[in-house]
N, C-alpha and C positions, 0 to 999 in steps of 0.2 A: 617430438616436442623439443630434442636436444638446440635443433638447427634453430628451430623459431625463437626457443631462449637464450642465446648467442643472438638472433635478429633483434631481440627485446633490447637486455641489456645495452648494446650498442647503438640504442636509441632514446633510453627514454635516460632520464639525468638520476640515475641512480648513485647513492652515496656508497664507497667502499668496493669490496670485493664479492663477488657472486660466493657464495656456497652452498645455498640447497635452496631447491622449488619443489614445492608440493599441493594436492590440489588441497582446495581448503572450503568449510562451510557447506552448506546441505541447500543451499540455491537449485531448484532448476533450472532457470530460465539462463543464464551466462555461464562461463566455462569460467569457475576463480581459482587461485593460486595463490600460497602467500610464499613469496623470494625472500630468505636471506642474506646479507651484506654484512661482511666483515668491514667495522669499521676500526680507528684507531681509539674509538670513547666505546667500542662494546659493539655488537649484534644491531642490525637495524632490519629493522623486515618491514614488508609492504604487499600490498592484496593488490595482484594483475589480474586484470579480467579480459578478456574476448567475449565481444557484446552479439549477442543472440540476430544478428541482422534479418531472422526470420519473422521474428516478432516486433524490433523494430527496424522501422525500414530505414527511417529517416539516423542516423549516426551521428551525421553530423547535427541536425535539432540538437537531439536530444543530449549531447555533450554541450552545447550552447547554452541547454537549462539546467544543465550542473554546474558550469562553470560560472552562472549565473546567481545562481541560487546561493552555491555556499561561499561564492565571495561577498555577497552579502552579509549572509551569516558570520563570514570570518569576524568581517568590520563591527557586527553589531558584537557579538559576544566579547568581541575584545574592547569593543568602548561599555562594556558592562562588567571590566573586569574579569573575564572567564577567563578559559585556556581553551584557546582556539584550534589548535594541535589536538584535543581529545574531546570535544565538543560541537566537532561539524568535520565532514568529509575532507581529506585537504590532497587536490590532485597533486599528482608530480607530473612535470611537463617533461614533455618531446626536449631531445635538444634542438629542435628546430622553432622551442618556443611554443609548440601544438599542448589542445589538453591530451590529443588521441593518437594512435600511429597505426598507418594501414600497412599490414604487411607484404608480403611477395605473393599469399596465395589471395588477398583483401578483404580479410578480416582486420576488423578495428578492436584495435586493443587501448586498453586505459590502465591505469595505475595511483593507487592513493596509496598516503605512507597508512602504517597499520598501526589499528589505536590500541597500547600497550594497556595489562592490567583491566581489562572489560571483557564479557562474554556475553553473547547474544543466546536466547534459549529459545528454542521451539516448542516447545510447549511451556504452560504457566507451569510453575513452580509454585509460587502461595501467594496469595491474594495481594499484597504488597506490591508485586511482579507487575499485574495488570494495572494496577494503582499507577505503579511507576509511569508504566508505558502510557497511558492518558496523561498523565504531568508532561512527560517528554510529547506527545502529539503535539499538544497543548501549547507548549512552549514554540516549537516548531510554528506553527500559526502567526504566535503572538508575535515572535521575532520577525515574520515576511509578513505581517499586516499590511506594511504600507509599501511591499512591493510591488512594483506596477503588473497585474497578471497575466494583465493583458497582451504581454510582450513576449511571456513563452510558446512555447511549440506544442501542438496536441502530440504526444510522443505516439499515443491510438488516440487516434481520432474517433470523436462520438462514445470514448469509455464508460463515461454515465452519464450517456444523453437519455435516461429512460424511456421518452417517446421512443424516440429511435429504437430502443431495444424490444421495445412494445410491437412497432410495427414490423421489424424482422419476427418477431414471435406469430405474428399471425399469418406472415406471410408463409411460415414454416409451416403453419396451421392447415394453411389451405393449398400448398403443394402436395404435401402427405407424401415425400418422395419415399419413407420407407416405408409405408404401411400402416405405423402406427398411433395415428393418431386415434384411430376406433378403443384402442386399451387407454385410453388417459385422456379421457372424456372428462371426467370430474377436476382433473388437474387443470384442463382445457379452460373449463367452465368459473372455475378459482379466478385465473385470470383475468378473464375476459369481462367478470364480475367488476375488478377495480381497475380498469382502464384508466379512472380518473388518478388515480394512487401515483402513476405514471407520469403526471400532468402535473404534479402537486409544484414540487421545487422546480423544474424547469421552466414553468410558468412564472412564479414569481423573479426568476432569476430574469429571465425573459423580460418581466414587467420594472425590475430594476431595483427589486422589494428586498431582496437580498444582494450580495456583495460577489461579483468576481474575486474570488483567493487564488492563492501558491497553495496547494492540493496534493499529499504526497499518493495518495489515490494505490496506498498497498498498507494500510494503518496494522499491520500486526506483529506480536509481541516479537518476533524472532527480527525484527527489526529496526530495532532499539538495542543499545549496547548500554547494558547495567553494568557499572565499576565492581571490581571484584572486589573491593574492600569495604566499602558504603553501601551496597547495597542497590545506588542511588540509581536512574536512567543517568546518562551523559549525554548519546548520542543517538541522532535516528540515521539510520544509513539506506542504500537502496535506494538511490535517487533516479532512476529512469523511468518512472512513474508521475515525477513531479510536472504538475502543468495545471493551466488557471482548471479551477474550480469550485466547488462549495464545499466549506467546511464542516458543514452538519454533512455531508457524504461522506468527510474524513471521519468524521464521530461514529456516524452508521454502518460502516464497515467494521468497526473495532465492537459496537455491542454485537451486531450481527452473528461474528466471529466469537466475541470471547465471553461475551457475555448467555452463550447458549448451554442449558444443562447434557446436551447432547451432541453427539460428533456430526462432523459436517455430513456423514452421509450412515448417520445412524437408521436401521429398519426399524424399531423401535418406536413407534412415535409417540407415543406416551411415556417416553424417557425425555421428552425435546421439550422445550419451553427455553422462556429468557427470564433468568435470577434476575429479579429486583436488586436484590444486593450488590450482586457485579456492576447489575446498571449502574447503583448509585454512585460504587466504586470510583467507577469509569467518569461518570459524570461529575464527580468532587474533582478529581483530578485533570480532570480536560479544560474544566471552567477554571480551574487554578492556574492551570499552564498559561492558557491564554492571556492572562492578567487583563483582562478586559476589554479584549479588542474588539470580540465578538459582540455583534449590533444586538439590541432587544429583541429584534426581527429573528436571526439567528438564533439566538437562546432559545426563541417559542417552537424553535423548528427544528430542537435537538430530536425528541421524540421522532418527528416524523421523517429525517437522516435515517435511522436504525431502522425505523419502517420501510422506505422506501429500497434502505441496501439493500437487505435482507431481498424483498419483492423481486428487485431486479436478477439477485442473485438466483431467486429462485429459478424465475421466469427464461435466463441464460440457461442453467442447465436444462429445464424442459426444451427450451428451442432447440437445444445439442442432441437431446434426446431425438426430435424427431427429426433430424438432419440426420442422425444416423452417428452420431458418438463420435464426431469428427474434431473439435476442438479441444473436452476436456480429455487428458489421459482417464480412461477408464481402465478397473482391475477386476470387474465380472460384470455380468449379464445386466442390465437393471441400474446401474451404477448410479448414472444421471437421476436416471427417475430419483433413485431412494435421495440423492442431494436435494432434489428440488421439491421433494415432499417432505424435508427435513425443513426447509424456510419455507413453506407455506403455513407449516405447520407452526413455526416461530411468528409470523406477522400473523394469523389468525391470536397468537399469545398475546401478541403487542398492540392488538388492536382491542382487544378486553382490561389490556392495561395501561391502556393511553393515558385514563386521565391520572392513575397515579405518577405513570413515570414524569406525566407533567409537573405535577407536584415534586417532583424530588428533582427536577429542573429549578423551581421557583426556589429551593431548598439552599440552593447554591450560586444561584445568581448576584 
C-alpha cells in the first residue's frame, strides 16, 4: 500500500504534509482510507477510496454522477445558506484537474475531504436516528427535485427494474441448476402469486404517472452522517448508487430495512413484522425532508415503495438461493432462504396493513 500511497498523494491535490493512512469505515463494497495532512492551520484529513470495478464496471459513469450530483448540491445548499463543506460530498481533484485517478495497476481511485465532527452508525441507536435519517433522504430528493435524471448513468443497470427481477426469478425457477427448487415450493408459489406486485411502479413509471428522480438507491441509516453535537443528519454519503429513479423506492428500502421488528435474516418469523411506529417515524420525516416536491401521485405510492422493496428484496434473495448462493455473501447453510422468508414474511405484514399505513401517509402529507 506504501508505493500506491506515494502514487496517491503525488496525484490528487492534497493540502499539506502526508502523515498517516488508515483504512476507515465498515463499507464492503470499496477499499476506504481516511489520509492525514499536516497542514499550517492544524490536521486536514480526507476519505480515499478504490472503487470496487467488480461491481461497478462503468468508473468512469459513475464518477460523472457524483461529480454531477453534488455540484448541484454544492450550489443549492449554499444558495440556502448551508455549509456546503459538511452538507454534501465535496471531491478533491486529480491535479490533472480529474474527479478520479487510474493507477499503475488500474484501479480508480477517488478522494473527498472528510466531514469533521459527524459519525455515521450502523445500526439505530434511538428512534430519533431513523427520524433523522428520512429528514436527510428527504432532503436529499427535495434538493435534486428538479434535476434533470434523465442524464445520469444506470451505475447497475435494471437495479429496480422489478419485472426484470421477476423474470430472472423464474428463469431461476425453471432451470433448477442446483436442485432446489422442490424444498421452496411455498416461497415459489408466494411469488408467483404477486406477479402483478412487480408490475405496479414500473408501469406507472412507464405510463409517466409517476416522476423519473436522482435515486440514491442504498437509503440506510449508516449512510447519513449525524453531527456529533446536534444530534442532527447533515449528510447523505455513498453516492455510487445515485441514478434516475423512483423515489418511493428510495422510501421503500429505508421502511423495508429499518422499519422491521426483525433482522434481515432472522429464523424466527414470528419475531418479523413492520412497526407502524417506525413507519410513521420514517414517514413524518421523509415527507418533511422533501418539502413538497413529491407529486400527490408519489405520496399515494409511498405504502406501496416499502411493498414492493421489501418484494423484490425478497424475491433476489430466493433467485440467489436457487442459483446456488452465488451473489449474496452468505455465513451458513440456508442463509438466503431465511432472508427471503424474512421479507415475505414483512410484505404479507404490509399488505394487512396497507390501508393504515395509508392513512399515516395522508397524516402527513
Amino acid at each position: 500500500m506504501a508505493e500506491i500511497t506515494q502514487e496517491l498523494i503525488e496525484n490528487f491535490q492534497f493540502e499539506g504534509t502526508y502523515t498517516e493512512g488508515v483504512p476507515y469505515g465498515s463499507g464492503h463494497i470499496n477499499d476506504t482510507f481516511r489520509f492525514t495532512f499536516q497542514t499550517e492551520k492544524g490536521n486536514r484529513r480526507y476519505i480515499v477510496q478504490r472503487m470496487n470495478k467488480s461491481i461497478f464496471l462503468k468508473p468512469e459513469e459513475l464518477m460523472e454522477n457524483v461529480v454531477g450530483v453534488t455540484s448541484w448540491l454544492k450550489k443549492k445548499i449554499t444558495e440556502n445558506g448551508g455549509d456546503s463543506e459538511r452538507e454534501t460530498l465535496n471531491l478533491v481533484p486529480t491535479k490533472e484537474g480529474k474527479s478520479y485517478y487510474v493507477d499503475k495497476n488500474g484501479d480508480y481511485w477517488r478522494v473527498y475531504l472528510f466531514i469533521e465532527g459527524a459519525t455515521t452508525y450502523d445500526l439505530v441507536q434511538n428512534k430519533e436516528d431513523f427520524y433523522q435519517s428520512a429528514v436527510a433522504f428527504g432532503h436529499f430528493q427535495g434538493l435534486l427535485a428538479d434535476y434533470p435524471a434523465e442524464t445520469l448513468h444506470e451505475t447497475i443497470v435494471d437495479f429496480h427494474n422489478t419485472v426484470d427481477r421477476f423474470a430472472k426469478f423464474k428463469k431461476a425457477v425453471d432451470e433448477d441448476a442446483f436442485g432446489r427448487a422442490k424444498d421452496v415450493e411455498e416461497e415459489i408459489r408466494f411469488v408467483l402469486e404477486r406477479e402483478s406486485l412487480a408490475h405496479v411502479l414500473c408501469d406507472m413509471l412507464a405510463e409517466k404517472k409517476i416522476p423519473l428522480r436522482v435515486t440514491h438507491n442504498d437509503t440506510k441509516l449508516n449512510n447519513i452522517m449525524i453531527d456529533d453535537v446536534t444530534g442532527k443528519a447533515i449528510c447523505v454519503i455513498d453516492l455510487d448508487t445515485v441514478m434516475p429513479g423512483l423515489a418511493v423506492n428510495d422510501f421503500g428500502d429505508s421502511i423495508r430495512f429499518g422499519a422491521s421488528t426483525g433482522a434481515e435474516d432472522e429464523k424466527d418469523l414470528s419475531k418479523v413484522a413492520c412497526d407502524l411506529e417506525l413507519f410513521e417515524l420514517y414517514t413524518k420525516g421523509f415527507i418533511e425532508g422533501c418539502g413538497g416536491s413529491l407529486t400527490e401521485t408519489e405520496l399515494d405510492m409511498l405504502p406501496m415503495g416499502a411493498m414492493t422493496m421489501t418484494f423484490e428484496c425478497g424475491m433476489r434473495f430466493l433467485t440467489d438461493y436457487l442459483e446456488g448462493d452465488h451473489y449474496f455473501k452468505i455465513h451458513r447453510e440456508g442463509h438466503n432462504l431465511d432472508r427471503c422468508r424474512t421479507q415475505f414474511k414483512l410484505v404479507k405484514d404490509m399488505e394487512e396493513k396497507a390501508e393504515r399505513m395509508k392513512e399515516i401517509v395522508n397524516q402527513y402529507r
